[in-house]
C-alpha positions, 0 to 999 in steps of 0.5 A: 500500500502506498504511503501518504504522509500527513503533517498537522501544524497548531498555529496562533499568530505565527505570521513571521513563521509560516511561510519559511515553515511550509516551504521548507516542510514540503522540500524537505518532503519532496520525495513523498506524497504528502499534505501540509494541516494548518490548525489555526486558533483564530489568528489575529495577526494576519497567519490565516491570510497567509496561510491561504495564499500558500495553499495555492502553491502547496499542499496545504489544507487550512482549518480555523478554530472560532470556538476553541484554543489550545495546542493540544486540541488544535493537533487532534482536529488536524489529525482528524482531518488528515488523510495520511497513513502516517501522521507527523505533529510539529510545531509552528516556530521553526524550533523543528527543524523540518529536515529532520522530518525525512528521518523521522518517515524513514523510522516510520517505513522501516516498521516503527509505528511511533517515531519521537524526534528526541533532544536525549538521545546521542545526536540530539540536544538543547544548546541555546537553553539557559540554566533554568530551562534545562533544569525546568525540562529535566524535572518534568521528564523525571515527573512523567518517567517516575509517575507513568512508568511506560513513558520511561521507553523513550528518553524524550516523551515530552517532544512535540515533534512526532510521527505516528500511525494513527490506525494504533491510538483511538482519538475518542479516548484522548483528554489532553490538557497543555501542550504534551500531546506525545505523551499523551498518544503515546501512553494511550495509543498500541505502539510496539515499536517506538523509535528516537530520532537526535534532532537539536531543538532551535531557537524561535526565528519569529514571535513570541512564545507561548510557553508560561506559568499556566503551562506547568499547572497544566502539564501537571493536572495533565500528569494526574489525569494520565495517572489515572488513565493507565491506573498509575494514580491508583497504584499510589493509593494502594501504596498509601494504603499499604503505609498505614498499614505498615504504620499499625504494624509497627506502632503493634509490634513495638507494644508488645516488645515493650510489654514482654521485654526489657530493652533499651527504650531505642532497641524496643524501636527496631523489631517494629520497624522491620516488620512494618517494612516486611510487612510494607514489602510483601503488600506492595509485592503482591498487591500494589506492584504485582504486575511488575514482579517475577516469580522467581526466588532470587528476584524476590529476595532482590526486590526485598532487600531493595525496599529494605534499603529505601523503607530504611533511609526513608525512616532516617530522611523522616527522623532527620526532616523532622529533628531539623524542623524541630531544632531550626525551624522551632515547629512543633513535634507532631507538625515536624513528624508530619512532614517528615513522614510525607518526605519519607513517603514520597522517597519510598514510593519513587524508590520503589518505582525505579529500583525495587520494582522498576 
């Protein structure tokens, strides 16, 4: 079957962009048939005219949203629209550098049915980024690696520059919030075979960027709604359940140590405390984590000595949050403690996501 390439391109006042943006998208896609989707959120700056114009001498359908913003939702109206049997997604701004798109449709033909255009991988990169950008791009990604497991296949799940094959996501069953609609498609679609291509992110040519506070409050609700999507936010109800649990736990077998023995008040301490973390271990083992374990003997010995490790620097994390609240910061002992724990918890569970059960 022949192939037929579709590229959706969101715009909203980018008329300094448009035209080198399509005349270099359609040279660089000289070799292919192929289509050019503008998805327009009602420009004021003059892009839908120019955008009209184009179409007489490229492949380009326009579409203009009255009703409606946002990248997100502009990029799954264009993929609707599209006749392709491979989609691509990019930006408006140049900072895709339409050259990379043959080599992204080449991944495609050679049997991906994902391809991500990566700033992580060798080859790939950021240059013109200051110190707060990467840091900021470095703390969403280890967000979305360490809450949604599955987006850890590729190193770059936060790109907007992306091809895929559309017959492997179900649109109806799409909610994107901001600007991640990889992410989104990728944890929602059947993609066996995602592939990365390096390409280096640049520096926007014309306009200004829409990138701001909102987008990060919207990145993050669009975390917890993928969470609870692919069942990751319940696991971390169960890991919160298993917690309390474990808290009884100790907070029993401490009692009864105090009761039938004379220990050193701290030495009455350790039997609860490891048995709360046994008892955490094989809860989360069997419930919150079962779809990650093997029935192996050796891995399960390997995964508890594992959690072991984490429960015990997460209760030093809680001892030492909470003494130094208490010493520094003149709160009270059950505040400290509080904090503390919830530190410690978020340790725990992280840990246990990459490590004891990655």
């Amino acid at each position: 079957m022949k192939e037929m390439l579709s590229v959706v391109i969101p715009t909203y006042n980018e008329k300094g962009n448009v035209t080198p943006l399509i005349t270099a998208v359609h040279e660089a896609l000289s070799g292919c048939e192929h289509e050019i989707i503008i998805v327009d959120d009602n420009s004021s700056d003059g892009t839908i005219d120019i955008v009209e114009k184009l179409k007489k001498k490229f492949p380009v359908k326009l579409f203009v949203r009255r009703d409606e913003k946002g990248l997100a939702t502009a990029v799954i109206h264009g993929i609707r629209q599209a006749t392709g049997n491979v989609v691509a997604v990019m930006d408006a701004d140049l900072q895709h550098p339409p050259d990379i798109l043959p080599k992204l449709y080449e991944a495609m033909l050679k049997g991906a049915d994902m391809a991500i255009a990566s700033r992580y991988v060798k080859g790939g990169g950021c240059p013109n980024w200051g110190l707060f950008r990467r840091v900021t791009s470095k703390v969403a990604l280890r967000i979305a690696h360490i809450l949604l497991p599955s987006s850890r296949r590729v190193k770059d799940p936060m790109s907007g520059f992306f091809m895929f094959r559309p017959e492997k996501v179900d649109l109806t069953v799409l909610k994107p919030i901001g600007y991640k609609i990889a992410l989104e498609i990728m944890l929602v679609g059947d993609f066996k075979n995602i592939v990365e291509v390096p390409f280096i992110f640049r520096e926007r040519s014309a306009g200004q960027s829409k990138l701001k506070v909102q987008t990060q409050v919207e990145y993050l609700s669009h975390i917890l709604s993928l969470m609870s999507r692919t069942g990751e936010f319940w696991r971390f109800v169960k890991f919160i359940g298993v917690g309390i649990s474990g808290t009884l736990v100790n907070i029993g077998v401490q009692s009864l140590v105090t009761t039938f023995t004379n220990w050193d008040t701290k030495l009455q301490l350790i039997p609860g405390i490891e048995v709360s973390i046994i008892t955490n271990f094989l809860l989360n083992d069997f419930f919150t984590f079962s779809d990650r374990r093997t029935g192996k003997v050796g891995s399960f010995f390997g995964r508890l000595g594992k959690y072991n490790v984490i429960a015990l620097v997460g209760a030093f994390i809680n001892w030492g949050v909470a003494s130094l609240l208490i010493s520094h910061a003149a709160l009270d002992v059950y505040l400290s403690n509080f904090i503390g724990i919830i530190i410690a918890f978020l340790w725990n569970y992280f840990f246990s996501m990459i490590w004891a059960w990655k």
